[in-house]
Wavefront OBJ file of the C-alpha trace (Angstrom):
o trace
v 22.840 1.933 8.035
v 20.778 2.863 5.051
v 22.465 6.560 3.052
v 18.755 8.429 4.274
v 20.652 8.347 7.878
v 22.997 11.059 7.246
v 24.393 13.342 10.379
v 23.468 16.939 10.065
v 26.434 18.090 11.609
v 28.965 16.034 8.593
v 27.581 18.751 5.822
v 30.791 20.870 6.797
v 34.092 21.003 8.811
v 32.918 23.825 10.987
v 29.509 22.330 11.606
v 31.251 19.219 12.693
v 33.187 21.551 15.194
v 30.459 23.560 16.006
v 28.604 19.997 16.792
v 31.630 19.153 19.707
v 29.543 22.323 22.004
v 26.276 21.857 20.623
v 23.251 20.621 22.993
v 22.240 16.913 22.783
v 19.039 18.194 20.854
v 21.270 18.628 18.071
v 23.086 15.351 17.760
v 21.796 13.700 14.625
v 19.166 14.895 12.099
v 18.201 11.219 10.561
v 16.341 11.282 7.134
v 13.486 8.654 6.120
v 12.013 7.986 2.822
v 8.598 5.562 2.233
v 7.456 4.485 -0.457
v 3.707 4.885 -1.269
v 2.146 4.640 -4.778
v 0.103 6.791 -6.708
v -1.250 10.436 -5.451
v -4.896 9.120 -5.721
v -4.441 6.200 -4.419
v -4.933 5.558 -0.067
v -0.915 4.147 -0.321
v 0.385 7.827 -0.808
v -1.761 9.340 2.269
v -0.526 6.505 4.569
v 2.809 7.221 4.239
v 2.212 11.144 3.849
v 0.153 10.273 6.944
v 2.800 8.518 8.668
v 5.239 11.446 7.783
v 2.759 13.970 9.221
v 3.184 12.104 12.525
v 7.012 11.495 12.790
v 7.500 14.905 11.521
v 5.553 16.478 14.505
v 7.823 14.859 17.069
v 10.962 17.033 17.439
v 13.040 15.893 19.984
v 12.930 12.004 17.386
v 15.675 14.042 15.013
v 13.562 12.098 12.428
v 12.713 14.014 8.472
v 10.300 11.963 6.710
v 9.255 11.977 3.348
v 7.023 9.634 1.552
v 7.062 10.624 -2.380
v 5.006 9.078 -5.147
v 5.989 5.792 -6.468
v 4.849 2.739 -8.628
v 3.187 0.690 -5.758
v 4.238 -2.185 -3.821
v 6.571 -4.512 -6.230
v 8.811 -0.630 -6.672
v 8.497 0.174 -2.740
v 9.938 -3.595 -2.068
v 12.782 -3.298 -4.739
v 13.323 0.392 -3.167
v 13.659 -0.731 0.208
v 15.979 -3.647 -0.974
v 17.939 -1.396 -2.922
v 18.129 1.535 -0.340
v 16.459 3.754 -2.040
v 13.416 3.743 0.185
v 13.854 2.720 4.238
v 10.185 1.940 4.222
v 7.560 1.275 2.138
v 3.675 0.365 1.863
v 2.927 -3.158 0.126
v 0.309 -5.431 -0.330
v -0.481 -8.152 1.884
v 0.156 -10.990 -1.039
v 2.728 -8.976 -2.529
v 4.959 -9.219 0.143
v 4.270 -12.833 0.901
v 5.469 -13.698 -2.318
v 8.685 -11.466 -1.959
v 9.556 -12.864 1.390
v 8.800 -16.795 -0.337
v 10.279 -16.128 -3.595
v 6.777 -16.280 -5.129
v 5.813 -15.408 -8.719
v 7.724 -12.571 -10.068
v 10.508 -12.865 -7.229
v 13.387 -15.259 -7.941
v 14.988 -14.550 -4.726
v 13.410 -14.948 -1.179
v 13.586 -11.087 0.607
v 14.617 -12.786 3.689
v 16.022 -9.730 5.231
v 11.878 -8.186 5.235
v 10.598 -7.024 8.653
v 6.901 -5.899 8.813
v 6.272 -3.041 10.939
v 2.664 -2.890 11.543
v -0.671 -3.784 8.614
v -2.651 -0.972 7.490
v -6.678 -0.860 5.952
v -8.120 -3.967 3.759
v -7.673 -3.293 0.602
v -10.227 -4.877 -2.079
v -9.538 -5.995 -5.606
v -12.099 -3.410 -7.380
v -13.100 -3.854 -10.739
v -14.966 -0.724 -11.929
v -16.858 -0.408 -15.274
v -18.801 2.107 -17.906
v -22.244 1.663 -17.348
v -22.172 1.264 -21.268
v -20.285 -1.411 -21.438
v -22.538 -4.060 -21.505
v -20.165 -5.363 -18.287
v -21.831 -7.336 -15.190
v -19.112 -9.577 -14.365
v -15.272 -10.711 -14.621
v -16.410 -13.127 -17.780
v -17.215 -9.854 -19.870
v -14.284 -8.767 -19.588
v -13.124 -10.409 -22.505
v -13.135 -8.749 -25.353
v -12.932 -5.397 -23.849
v -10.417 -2.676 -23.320
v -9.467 -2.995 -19.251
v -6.589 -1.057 -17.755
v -4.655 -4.414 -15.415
v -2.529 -1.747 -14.038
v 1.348 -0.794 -14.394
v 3.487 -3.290 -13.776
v 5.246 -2.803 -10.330
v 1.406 -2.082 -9.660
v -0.465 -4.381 -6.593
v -3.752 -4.161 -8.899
v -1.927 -5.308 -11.750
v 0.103 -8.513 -9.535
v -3.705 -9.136 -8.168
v -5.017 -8.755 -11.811
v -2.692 -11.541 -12.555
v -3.217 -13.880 -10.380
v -6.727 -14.007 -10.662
v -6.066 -14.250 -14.665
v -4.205 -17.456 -13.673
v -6.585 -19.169 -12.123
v -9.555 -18.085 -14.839
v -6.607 -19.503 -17.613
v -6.799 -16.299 -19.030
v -4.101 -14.542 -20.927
v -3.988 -10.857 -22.024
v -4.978 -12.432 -25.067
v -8.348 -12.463 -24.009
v -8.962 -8.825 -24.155
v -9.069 -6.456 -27.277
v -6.454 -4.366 -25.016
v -4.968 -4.470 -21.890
v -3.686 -1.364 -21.016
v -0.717 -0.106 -18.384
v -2.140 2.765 -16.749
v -1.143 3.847 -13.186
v -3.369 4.650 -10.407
v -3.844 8.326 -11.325
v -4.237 8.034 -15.104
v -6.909 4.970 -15.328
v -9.997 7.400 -14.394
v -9.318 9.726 -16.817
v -8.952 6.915 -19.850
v -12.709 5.833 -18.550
v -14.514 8.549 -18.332
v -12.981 9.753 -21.639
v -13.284 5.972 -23.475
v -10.232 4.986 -24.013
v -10.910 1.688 -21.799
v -14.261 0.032 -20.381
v -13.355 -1.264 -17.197
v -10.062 -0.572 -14.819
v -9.254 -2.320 -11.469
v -7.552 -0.795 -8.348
v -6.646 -2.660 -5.322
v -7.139 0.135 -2.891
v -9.248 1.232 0.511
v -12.411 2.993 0.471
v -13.809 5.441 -0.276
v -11.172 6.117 -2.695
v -10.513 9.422 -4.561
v -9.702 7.786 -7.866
v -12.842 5.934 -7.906
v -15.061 8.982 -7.273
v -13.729 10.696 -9.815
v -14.652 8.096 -12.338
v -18.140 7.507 -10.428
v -18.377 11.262 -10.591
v -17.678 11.854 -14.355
v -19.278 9.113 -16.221
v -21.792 6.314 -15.057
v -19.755 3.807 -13.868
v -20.613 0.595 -12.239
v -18.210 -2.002 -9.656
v -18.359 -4.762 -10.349
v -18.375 -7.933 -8.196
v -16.044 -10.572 -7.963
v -17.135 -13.691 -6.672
v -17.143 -17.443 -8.232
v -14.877 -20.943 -7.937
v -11.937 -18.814 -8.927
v -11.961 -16.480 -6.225
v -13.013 -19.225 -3.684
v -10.196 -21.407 -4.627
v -8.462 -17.912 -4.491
v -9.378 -17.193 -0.826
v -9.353 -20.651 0.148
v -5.383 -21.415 -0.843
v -3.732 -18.154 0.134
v -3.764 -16.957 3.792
v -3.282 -13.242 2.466
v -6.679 -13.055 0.394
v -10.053 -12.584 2.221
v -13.593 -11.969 0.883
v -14.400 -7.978 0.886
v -17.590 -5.997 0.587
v -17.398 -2.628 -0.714
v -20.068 -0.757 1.737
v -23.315 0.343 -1.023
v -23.234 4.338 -1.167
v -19.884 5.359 -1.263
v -20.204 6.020 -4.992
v -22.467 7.654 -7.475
v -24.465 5.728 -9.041
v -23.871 2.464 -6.154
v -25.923 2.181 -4.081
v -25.956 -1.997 -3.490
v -22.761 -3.449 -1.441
v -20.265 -5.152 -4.232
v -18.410 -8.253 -3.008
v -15.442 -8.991 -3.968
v -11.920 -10.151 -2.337
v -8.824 -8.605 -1.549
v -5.597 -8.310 0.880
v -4.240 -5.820 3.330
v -2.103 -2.661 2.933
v 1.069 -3.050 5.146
v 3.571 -1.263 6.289
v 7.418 -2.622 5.838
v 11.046 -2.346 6.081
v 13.699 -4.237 5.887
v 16.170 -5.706 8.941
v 19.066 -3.191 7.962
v 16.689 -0.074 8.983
v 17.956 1.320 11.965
v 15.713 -0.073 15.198
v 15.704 2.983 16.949
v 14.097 5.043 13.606
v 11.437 2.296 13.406
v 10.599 2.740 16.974
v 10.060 6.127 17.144
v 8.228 5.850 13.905
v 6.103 3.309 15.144
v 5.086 5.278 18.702
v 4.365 8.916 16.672
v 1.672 6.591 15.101
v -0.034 4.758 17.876
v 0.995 7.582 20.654
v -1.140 9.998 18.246
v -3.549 6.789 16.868
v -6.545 9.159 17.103
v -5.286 12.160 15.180
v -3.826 9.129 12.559
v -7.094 7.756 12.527
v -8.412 10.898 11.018
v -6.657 11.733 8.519
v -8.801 9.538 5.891
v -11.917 7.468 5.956
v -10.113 3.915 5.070
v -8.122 4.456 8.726
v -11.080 5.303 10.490
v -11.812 1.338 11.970
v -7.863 0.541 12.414
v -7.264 -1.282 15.759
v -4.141 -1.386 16.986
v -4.564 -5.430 17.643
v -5.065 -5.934 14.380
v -2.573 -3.836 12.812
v 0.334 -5.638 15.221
v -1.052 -9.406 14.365
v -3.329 -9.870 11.053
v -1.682 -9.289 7.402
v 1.749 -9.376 8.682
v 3.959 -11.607 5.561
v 7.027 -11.204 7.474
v 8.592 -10.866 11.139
v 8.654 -8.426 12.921
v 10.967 -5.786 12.570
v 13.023 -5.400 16.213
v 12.500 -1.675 16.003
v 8.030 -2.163 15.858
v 8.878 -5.494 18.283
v 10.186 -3.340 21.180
v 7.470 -0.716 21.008
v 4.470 -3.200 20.908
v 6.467 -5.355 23.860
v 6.347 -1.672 25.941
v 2.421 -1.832 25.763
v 1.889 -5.127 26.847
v 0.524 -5.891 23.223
v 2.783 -8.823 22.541
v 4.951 -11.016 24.607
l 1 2 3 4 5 6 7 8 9 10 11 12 13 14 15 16 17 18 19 20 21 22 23 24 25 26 27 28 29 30 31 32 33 34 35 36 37 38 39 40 41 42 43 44 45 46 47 48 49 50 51 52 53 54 55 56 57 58 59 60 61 62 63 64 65 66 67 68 69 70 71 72 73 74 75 76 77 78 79 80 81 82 83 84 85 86 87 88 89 90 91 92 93 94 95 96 97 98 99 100 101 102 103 104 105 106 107 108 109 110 111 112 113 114 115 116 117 118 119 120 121 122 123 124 125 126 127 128 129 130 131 132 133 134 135 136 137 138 139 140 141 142 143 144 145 146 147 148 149 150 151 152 153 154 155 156 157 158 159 160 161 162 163 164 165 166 167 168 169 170 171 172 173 174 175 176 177 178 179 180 181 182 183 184 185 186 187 188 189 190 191 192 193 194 195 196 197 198 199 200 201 202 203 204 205 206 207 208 209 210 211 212 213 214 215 216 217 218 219 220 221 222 223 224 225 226 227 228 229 230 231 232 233 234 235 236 237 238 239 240 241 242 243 244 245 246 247 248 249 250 251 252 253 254 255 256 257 258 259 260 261 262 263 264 265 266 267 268 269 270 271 272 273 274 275 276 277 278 279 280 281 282 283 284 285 286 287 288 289 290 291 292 293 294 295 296 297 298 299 300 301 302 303 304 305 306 307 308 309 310 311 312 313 314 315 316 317 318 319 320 321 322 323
């Protein structure tokens, strides 16, 4: 049991008394933190989103909070720490935690996916002035890869792996996070910064909206070979007129936002965080555009890096939506 899952009625001796006569409504007040990532980015509303739901159902005895953090690589070394009980983490990040991939000596064997969230395409957005059309400009230039802990900036790598390019090739290669990379373009302190988020996105507008700013698409033998080796990746299209100033569709590629714990999390907090969502799937749905074509189907079998946790398991099992 995870320290979040402390008994309300333990803060003092004559609570803990007071508890013996107390109703069964006021057994256990269990506490959840999830991890998101930054407060522009779609990873802090789904687990602010998530929150909203559990939060609403009283007789769960569930407090959620989902606070800012550095994106998926921090939410998976939360959760294995115990510092977070959940968290939200890229498709391929993930996969390569659970595998002992890249950055990740260790396999995270104990991961348990809960359910996956919106697609979430690598975006690589430029000043119109930048003389930028494609990922080959890019050298040379000032490009934010993202913090590290980031999922833009383990994307940002890989695909700089399999172009042989090292940060070398840029005249700077800046750490930003999420919320500070719009800012640094539309002021000129970079030419290009990359996000691997949903759309429409609120950090991208803001760029779109305060200096001419172009995507730009990411296609070629790189990302095919990309697409083609790891399950996890898919070819994206960014929908044309979601942003000043693009109007055409951008392709690209990209992975999946999803939601996970770890096998420790207690099964009964996972189930009734996994029904507020799906038993209120309409209201969730609402709550921003990138949720608005989630299918429950989808979000129980595509994306998933990990097994199910026995908590999500018994829920989906309940609706006849897996065996």
């Amino acid at each position: 049991m995870k320290r979040h899952f402390l008994s309300a009625a333990m803060t003092s001796g004559a609570l803990l008394g007071a508890a013996m006569f107390s109703t069964p409504a006021m057994a256990q007040e269990r506490y959840i933190t999830i991890g998101t990532g930054g407060q522009t980015g779609v990873y802090y509303v789904v687990g602010q989103s998530v929150c909203r739901m559990v939060n609403r159902v009283e007789d769960a005895n569930i407090k959620c909070n989902a606070p800012s953090t550095g994106g998926s690589v921090a939410n998976i070394n939360g959760i294995k720490s115990g510092e977070l009980d959940m968290g939200v983490v890229q498709s391929d990040v993930g996969y390569r935690a659970y595998n002992a991939e890249g950055n990740f000596e260790e396999p995270f064997e104990e991961m348990r996916s809960v359910f996956t969230m919106h697609g979430e395409p690598l975006t690589l957005l430029a000043r119109a002035d930048s003389g930028i059309e494609d990922f080959e400009d890019l050298k040379g230039k000032r490009v934010n890869i993202g913090n590290p802990g980031s999922g833009q900036r383990a994307t940002m790598e890989v695909l700089m792996d399999a172009k042989g390019w090292t940060m070398d090739d840029y005249a700077l290669a800046s750490e930003l996070t999420a919320a500070e990379q719009a800012a640094a373009l539309a002021d000129n302190n970079i030419d290009a910064m990359v996000y691997v988020v949903g759309h429409p996105n609120g950090s991208i507008q803001e760029a779109t909206t305060t200096v001419d700013a172009n995507l730009i698409p990411l296609t070629g033998d790189a990302v095919d070979q990309l697409v083609e080796e790891y399950p996890y990746y898919t070819k994206s299209t960014i929908p044309g007129g979601l942003y000043k100033g693009n109007d055409e569709d951008t392709e690209t590629f990209g992975v999946a936002a999803t939601f996970v714990t770890d096998a420790d999390t207690d099964a009964d907090v996972v189930y009734e965080t996994v029904k507020a969502v799906f038993e209120n799937f309409d209201r969730f749905k609402r709550l921003h555009p990138a949720f608005s074509t989630l299918e429950p189907e989808q979000m129980i079998s595509q994306g998933l890096t990990a097994p199910l946790h026995e908590g999500a398991e018994r829920y989906y099992k309940e609706r006849g939506w897996v065996e």
